[in-house]
C-alpha positions in Angstrom: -24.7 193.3 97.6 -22.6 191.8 95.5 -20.8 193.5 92.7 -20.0 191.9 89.0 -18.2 193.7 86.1 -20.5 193.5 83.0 -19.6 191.5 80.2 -17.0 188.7 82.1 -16.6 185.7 80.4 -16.2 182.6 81.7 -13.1 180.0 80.4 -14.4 176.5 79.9 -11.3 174.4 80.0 -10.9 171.2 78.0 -8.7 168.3 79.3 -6.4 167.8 76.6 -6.8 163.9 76.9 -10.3 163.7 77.2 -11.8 164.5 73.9 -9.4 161.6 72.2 -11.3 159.3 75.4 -14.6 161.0 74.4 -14.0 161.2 70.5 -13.7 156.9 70.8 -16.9 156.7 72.6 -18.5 158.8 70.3 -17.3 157.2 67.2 -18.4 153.9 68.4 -21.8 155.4 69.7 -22.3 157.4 66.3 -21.9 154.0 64.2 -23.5 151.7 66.0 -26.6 154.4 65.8 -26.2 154.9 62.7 -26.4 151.3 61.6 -29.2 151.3 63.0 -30.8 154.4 61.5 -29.6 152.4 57.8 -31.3 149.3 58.8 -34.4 150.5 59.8 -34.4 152.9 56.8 -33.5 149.7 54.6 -36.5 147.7 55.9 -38.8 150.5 55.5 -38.0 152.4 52.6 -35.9 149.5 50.5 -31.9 150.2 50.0 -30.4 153.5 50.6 -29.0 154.4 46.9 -26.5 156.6 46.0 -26.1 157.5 41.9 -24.8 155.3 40.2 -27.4 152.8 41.7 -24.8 152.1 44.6 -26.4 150.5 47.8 -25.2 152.2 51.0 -23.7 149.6 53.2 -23.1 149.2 56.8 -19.5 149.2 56.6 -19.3 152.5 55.2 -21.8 154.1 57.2 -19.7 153.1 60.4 -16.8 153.8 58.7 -17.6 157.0 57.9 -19.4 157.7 61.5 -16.4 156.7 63.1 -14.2 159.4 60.8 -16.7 161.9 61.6 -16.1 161.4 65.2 -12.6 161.5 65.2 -12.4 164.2 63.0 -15.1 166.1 65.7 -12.5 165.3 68.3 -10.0 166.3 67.3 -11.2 170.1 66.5 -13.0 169.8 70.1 -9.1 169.4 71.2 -8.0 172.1 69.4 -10.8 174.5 70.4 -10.5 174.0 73.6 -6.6 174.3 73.7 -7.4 177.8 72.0 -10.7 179.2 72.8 -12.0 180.9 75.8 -15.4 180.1 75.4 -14.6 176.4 74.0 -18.0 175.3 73.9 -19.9 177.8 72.6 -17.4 178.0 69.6 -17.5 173.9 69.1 -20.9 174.5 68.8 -20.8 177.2 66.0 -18.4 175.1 63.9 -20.3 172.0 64.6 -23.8 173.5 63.1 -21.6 174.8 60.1 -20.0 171.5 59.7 -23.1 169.5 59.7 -24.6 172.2 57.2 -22.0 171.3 55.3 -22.0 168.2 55.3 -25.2 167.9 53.6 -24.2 169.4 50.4 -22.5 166.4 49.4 -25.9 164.4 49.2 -27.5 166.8 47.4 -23.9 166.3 44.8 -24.1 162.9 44.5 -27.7 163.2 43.2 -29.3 160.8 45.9 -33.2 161.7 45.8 -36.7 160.3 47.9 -35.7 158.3 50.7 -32.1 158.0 50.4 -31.6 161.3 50.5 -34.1 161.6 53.7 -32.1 158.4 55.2 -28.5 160.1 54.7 -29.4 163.9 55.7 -30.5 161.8 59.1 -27.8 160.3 59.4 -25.9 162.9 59.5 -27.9 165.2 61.9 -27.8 161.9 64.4 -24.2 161.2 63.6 -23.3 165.4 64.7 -25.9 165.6 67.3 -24.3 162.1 68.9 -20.8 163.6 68.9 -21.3 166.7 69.8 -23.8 166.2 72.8 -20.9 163.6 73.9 -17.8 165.9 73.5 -20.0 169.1 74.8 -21.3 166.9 77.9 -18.5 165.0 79.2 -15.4 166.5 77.9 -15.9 169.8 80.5 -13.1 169.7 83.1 -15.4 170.6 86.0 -18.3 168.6 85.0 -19.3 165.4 86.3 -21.8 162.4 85.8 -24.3 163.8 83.6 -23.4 167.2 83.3 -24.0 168.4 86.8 -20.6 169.9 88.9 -20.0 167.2 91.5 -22.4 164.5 90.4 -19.7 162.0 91.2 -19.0 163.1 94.8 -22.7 163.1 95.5 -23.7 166.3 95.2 -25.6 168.3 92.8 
């Protein structure tokens, strides 16, 4: 029988170059959706607007998907330089960063659609980055999550 102390915690160690290798993929991942999301949004719904009657462009959605990413990235660095349980704790300031970062739409005063189309956005844009940082940027994970995928084992 084998005995475990109650209450140990396992360390989830974090690469230090991998979430910069991670937090490009996801940057290019979360725009390139995110374009999408606007154009299909667009077609649908008509222009997203933002007060003062300012269209939403493509440029500045990627733009600001890519910033997103970066900035994700970088605090998925950090975390894991500093945390024990890295993950878990990326994942509380992720939800209370994407939380936040739907106040600014309700600021701006966008409304309907737009409003809908942003808030999306944004949930796609934190649930791209953080699924990619969370899945791949482990040190003992491999393809797809699984320890030793890559050597051909599950």
């Amino acid at each position: 029988m084998e005995h475990t102390a109650p209450g140990t915690v396992t360390s989830e160690r974090i690469p230090a170059v991998r979430p910069l290798r991670i937090g490009a993929l996801a940057a290019a991942m979360s725009a390139s959706v995110n374009a999408l999301v606007l154009a299909i949004a667009s077609s649908l719904f008509g222009p997203v607007v933002i007060p003062p009657d300012e269209a939403v462009t493509i440029g500045q959605v990627m733009g600001a998907s890519a910033a997103g990413a970066i900035g994700a990235a970088v605090v998925f660095g950090a975390v894991g330089r500093f945390a024990r349980r890295s993950i878990f704790v990326f994942w509380g300031i992720a939800v209370i960063g994407l939380l936040l970062s739907l106040i600014p739409i309700a600021l701006a005063g966008a409304t309907g659609s737009s409003a809908g189309t942003l808030a999306f956005m944004h949930v796609v844009a934190a649930a791209t980055d953080v699924g990619l940082l969370t899945r791949l940027g482990r040190k003992e994970k491999g393809l797809l999550g699984r320890s030793g995928m890559w050597r051909g084992g599950w």
